[in-house]
PDB file of N, CA, C and O in Angstrom, chain B, residues numbered from 101:
ATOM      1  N   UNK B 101       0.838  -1.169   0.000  1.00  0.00           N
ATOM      2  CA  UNK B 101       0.000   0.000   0.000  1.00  0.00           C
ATOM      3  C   UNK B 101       0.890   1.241   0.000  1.00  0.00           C
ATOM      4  O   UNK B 101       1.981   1.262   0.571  1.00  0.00           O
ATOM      5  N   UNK B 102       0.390   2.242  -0.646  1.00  0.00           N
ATOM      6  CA  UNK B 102       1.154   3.318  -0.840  1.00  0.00           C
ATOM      7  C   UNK B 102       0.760   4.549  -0.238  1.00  0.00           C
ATOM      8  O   UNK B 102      -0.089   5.125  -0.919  1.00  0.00           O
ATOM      9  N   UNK B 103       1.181   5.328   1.112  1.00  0.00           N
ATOM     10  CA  UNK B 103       1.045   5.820   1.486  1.00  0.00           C
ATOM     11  C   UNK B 103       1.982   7.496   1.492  1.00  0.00           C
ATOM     12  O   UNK B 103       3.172   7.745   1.687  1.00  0.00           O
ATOM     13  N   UNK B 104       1.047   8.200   1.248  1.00  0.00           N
ATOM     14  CA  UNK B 104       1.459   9.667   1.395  1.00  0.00           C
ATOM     15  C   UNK B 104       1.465  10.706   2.455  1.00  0.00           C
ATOM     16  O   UNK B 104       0.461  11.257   2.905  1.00  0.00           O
ATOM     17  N   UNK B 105       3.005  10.975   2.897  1.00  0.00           N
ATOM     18  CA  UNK B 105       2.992  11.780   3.890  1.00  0.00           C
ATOM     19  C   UNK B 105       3.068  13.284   3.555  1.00  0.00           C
ATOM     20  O   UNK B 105       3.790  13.779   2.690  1.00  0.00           O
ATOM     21  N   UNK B 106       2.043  14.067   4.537  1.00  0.00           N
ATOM     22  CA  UNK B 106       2.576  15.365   4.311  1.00  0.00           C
ATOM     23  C   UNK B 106       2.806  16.155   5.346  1.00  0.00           C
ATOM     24  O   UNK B 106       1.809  16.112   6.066  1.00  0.00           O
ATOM     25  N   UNK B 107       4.110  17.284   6.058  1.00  0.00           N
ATOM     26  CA  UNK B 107       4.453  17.618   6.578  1.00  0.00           C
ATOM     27  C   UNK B 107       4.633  19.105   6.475  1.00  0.00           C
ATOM     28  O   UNK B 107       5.072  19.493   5.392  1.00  0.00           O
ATOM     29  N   UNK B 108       4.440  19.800   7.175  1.00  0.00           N
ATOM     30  CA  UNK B 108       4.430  21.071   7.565  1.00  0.00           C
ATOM     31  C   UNK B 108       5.834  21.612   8.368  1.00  0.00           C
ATOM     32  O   UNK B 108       5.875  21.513   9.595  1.00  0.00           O
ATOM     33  N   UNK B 109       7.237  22.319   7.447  1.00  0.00           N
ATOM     34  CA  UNK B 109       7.636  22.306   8.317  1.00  0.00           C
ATOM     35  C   UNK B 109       7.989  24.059   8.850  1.00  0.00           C
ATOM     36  O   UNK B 109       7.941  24.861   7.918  1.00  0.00           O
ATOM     37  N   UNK B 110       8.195  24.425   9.709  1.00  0.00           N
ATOM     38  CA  UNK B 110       8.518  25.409  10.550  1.00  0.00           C
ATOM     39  C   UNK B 110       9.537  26.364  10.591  1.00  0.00           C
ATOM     40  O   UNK B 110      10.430  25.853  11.266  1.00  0.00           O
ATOM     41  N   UNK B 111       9.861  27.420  10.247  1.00  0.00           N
ATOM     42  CA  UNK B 111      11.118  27.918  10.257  1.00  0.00           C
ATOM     43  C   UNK B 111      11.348  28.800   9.121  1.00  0.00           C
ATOM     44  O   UNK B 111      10.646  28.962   8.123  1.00  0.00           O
ATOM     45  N   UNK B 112      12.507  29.370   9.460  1.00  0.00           N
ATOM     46  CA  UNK B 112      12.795  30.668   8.451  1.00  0.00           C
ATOM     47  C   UNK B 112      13.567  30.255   7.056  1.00  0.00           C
ATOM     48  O   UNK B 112      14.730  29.854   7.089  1.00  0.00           O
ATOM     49  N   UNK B 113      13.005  30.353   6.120  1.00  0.00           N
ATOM     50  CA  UNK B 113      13.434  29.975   4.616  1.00  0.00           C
ATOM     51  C   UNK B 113      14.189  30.982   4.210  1.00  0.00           C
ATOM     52  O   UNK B 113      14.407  31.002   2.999  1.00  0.00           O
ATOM     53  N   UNK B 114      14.812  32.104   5.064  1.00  0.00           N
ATOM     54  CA  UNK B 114      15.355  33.455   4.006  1.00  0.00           C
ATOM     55  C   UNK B 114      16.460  34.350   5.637  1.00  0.00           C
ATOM     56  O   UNK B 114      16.072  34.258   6.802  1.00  0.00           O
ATOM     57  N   UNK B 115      17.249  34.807   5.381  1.00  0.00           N
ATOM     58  CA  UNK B 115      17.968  35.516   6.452  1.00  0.00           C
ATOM     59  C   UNK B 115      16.863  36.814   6.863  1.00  0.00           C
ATOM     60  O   UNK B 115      16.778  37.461   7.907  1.00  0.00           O
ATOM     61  N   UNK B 116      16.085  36.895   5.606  1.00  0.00           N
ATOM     62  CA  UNK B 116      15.211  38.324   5.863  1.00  0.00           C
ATOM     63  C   UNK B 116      13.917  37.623   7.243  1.00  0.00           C
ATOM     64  O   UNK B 116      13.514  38.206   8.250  1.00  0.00           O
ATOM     65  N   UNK B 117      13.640  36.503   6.840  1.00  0.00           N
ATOM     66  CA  UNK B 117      12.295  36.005   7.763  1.00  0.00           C
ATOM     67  C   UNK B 117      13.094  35.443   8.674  1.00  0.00           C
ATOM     68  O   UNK B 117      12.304  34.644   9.176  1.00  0.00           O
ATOM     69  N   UNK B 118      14.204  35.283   9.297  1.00  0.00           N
ATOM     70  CA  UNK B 118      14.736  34.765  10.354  1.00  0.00           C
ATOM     71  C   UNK B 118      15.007  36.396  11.276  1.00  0.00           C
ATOM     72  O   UNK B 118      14.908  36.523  12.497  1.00  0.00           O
ATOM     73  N   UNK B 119      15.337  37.434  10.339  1.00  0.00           N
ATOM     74  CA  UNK B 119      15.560  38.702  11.038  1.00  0.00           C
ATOM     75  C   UNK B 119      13.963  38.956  12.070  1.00  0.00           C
ATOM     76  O   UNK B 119      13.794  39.162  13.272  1.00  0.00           O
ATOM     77  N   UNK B 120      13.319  38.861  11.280  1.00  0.00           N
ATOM     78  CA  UNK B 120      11.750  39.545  11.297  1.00  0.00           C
ATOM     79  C   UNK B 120      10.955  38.473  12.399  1.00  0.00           C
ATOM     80  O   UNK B 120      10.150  38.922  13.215  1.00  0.00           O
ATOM     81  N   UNK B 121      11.331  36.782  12.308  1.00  0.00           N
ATOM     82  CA  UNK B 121      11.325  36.382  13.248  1.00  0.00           C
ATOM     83  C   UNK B 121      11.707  36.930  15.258  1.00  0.00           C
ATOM     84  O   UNK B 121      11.119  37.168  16.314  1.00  0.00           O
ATOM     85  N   UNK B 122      12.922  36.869  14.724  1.00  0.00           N
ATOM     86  CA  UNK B 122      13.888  37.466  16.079  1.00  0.00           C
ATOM     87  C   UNK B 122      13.292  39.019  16.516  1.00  0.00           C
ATOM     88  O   UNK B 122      12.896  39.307  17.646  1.00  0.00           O
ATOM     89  N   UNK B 123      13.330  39.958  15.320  1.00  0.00           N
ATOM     90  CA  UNK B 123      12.540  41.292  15.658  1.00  0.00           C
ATOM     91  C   UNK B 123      10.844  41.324  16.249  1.00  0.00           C
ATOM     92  O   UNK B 123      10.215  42.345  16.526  1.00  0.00           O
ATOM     93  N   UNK B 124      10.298  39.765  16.349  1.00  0.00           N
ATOM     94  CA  UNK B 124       8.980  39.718  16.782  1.00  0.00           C
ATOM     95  C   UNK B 124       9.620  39.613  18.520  1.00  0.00           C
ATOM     96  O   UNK B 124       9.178  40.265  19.466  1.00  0.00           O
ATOM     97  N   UNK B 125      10.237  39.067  18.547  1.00  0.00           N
ATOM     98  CA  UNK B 125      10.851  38.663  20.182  1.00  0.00           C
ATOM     99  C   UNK B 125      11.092  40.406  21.169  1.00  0.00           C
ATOM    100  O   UNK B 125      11.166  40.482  22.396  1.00  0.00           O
ATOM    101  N   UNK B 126      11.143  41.209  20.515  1.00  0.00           N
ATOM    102  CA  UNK B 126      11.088  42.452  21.446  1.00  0.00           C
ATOM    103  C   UNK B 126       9.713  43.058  21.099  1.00  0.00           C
ATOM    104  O   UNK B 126       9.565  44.234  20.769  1.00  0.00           O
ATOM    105  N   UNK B 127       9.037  42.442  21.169  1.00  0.00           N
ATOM    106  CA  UNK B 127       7.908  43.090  21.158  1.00  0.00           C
ATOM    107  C   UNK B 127       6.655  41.772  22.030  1.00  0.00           C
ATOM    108  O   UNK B 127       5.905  41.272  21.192  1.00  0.00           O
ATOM    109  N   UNK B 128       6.495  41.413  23.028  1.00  0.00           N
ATOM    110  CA  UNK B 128       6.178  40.483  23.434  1.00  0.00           C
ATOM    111  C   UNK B 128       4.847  40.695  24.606  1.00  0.00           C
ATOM    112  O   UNK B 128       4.131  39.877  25.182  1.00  0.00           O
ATOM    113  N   UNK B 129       4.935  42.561  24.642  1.00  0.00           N
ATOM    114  CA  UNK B 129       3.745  42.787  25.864  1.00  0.00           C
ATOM    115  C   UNK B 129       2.347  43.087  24.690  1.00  0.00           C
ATOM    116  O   UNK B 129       2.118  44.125  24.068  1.00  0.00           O
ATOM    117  N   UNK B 130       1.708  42.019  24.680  1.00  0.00           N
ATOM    118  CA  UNK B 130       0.670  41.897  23.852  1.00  0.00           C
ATOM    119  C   UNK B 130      -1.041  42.536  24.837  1.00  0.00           C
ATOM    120  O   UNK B 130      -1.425  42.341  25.990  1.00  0.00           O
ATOM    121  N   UNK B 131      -1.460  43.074  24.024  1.00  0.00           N
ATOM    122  CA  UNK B 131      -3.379  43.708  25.057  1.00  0.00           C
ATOM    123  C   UNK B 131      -4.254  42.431  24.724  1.00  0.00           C
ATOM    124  O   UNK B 131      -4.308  41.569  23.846  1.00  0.00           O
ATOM    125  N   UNK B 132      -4.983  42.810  26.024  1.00  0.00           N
ATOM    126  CA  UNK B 132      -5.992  41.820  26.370  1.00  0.00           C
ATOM    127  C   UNK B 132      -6.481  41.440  24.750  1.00  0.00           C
ATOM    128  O   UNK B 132      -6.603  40.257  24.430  1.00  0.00           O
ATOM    129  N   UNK B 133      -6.775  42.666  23.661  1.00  0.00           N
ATOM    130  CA  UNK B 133      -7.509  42.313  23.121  1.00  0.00           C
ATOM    131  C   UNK B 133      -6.781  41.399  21.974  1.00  0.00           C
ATOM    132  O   UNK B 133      -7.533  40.623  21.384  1.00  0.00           O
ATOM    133  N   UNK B 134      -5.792  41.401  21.700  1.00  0.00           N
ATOM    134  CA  UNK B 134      -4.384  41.000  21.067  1.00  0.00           C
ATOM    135  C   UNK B 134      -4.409  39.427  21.524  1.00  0.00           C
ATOM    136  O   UNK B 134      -4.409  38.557  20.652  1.00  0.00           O
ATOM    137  N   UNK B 135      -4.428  39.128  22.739  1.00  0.00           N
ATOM    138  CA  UNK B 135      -4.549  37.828  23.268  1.00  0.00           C
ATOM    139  C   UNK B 135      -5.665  36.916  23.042  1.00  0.00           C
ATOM    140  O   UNK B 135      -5.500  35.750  22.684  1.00  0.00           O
ATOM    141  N   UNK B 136      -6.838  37.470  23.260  1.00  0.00           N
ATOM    142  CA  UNK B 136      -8.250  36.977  22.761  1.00  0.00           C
ATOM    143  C   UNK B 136      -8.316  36.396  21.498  1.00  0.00           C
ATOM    144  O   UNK B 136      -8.855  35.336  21.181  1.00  0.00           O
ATOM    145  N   UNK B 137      -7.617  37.325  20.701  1.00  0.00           N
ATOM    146  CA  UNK B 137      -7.616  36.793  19.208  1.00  0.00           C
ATOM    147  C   UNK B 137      -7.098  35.808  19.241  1.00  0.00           C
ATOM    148  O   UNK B 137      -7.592  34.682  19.201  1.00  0.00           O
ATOM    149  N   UNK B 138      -5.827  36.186  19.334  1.00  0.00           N
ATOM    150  CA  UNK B 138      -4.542  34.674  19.130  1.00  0.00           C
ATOM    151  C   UNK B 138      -5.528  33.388  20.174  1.00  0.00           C
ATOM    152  O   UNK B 138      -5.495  32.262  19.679  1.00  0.00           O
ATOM    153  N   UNK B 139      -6.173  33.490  21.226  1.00  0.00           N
ATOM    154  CA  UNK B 139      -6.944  32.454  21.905  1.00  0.00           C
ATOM    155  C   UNK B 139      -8.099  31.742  21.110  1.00  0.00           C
ATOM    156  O   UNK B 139      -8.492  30.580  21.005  1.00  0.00           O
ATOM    157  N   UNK B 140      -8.552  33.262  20.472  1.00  0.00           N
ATOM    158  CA  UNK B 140     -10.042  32.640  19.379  1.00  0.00           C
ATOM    159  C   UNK B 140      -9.809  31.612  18.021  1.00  0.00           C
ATOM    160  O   UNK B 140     -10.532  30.685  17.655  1.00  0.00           O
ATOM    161  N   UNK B 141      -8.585  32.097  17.436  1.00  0.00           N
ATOM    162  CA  UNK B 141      -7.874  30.855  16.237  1.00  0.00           C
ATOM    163  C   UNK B 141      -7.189  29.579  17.066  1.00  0.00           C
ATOM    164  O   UNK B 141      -7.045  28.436  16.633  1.00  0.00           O
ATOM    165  N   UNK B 142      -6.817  30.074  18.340  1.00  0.00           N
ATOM    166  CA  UNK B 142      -6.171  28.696  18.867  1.00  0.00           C
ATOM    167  C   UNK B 142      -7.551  27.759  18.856  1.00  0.00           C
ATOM    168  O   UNK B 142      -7.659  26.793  18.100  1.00  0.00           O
ATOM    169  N   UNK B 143      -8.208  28.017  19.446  1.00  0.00           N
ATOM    170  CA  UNK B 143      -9.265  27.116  20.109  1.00  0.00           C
ATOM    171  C   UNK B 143     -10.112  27.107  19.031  1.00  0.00           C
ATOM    172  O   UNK B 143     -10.464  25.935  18.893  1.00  0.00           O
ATOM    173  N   UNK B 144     -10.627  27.798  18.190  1.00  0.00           N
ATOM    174  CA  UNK B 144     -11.924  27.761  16.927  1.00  0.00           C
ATOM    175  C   UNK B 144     -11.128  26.195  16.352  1.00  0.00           C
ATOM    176  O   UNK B 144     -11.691  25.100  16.352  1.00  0.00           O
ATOM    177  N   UNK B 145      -9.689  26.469  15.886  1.00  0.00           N
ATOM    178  CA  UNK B 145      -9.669  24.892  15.194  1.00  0.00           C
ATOM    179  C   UNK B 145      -9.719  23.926  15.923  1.00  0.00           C
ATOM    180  O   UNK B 145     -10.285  22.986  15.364  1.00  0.00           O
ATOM    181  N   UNK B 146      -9.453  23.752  16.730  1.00  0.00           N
ATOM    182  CA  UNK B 146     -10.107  22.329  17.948  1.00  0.00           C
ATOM    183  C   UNK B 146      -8.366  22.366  18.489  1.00  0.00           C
ATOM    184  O   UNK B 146      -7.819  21.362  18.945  1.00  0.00           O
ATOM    185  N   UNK B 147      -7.645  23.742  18.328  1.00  0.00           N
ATOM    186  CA  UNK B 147      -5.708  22.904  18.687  1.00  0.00           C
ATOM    187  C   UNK B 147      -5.786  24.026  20.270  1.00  0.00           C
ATOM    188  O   UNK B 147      -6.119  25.197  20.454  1.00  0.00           O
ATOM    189  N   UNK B 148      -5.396  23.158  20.965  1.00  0.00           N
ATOM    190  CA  UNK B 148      -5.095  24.326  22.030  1.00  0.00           C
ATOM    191  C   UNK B 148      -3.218  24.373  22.151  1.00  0.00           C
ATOM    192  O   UNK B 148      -2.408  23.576  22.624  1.00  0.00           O
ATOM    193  N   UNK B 149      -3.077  25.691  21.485  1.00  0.00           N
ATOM    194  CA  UNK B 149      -1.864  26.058  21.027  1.00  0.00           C
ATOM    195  C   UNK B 149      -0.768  26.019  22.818  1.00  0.00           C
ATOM    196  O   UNK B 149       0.403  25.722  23.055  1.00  0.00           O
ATOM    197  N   UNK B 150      -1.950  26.492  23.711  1.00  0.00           N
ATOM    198  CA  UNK B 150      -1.727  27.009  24.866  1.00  0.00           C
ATOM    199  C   UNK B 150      -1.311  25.349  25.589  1.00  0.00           C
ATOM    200  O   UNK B 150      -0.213  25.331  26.145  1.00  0.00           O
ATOM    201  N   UNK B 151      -1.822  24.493  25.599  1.00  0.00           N
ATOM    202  CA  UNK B 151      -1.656  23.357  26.550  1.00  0.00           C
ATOM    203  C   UNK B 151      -0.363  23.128  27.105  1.00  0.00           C
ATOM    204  O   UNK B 151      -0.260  23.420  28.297  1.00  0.00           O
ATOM    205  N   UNK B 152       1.142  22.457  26.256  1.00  0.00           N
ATOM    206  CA  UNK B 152       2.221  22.233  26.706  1.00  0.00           C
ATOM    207  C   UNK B 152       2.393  23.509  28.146  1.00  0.00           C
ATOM    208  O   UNK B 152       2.382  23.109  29.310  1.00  0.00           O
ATOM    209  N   UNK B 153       2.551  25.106  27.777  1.00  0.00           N
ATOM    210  CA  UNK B 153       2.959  25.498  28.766  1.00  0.00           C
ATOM    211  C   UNK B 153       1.914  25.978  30.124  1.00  0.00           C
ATOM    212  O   UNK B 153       2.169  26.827  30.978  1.00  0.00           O
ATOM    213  N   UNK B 154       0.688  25.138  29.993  1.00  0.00           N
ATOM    214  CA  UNK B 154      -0.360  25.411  30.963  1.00  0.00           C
ATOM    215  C   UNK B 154      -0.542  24.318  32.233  1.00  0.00           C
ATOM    216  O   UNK B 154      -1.117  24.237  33.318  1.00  0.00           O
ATOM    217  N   UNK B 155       0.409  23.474  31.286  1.00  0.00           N
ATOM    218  CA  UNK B 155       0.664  21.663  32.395  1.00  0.00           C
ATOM    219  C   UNK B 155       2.272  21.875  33.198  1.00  0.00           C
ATOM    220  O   UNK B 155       3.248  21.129  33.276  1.00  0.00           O
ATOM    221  N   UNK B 156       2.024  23.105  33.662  1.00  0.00           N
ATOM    222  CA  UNK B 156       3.185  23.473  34.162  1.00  0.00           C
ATOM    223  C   UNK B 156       3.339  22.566  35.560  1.00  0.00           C
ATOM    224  O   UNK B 156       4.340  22.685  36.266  1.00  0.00           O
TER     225      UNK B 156
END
């Protein structure tokens, strides 16, 4: 049987998106309403993005 994998992978393809990466890292004090969002796409797809660092 012939099976097809597909993978998603992660990470910066260019020195420009690895900059822009790292330049997201000083900017990290996000508003309530800023958070909600990023909470509303976590959870609308069924992924709770949040879990690993909540099983502290």
């Amino acid at each position: 049987m012939d099976v097809d994998v597909c993978q998603a992978l992660i990470g910066a393809s260019s020195v420009a998106q690895l900059e822009d990466n790292v330049a997201a890292l000083e900017r990290l004090d996000f508003t309530q309403e800023e958070l909600a969002e990023i909470d509303r796409y976590a959870t609308d797809s069924g992924i709770n993005i949040w879990a690993g660092s909540s099983e502290g």
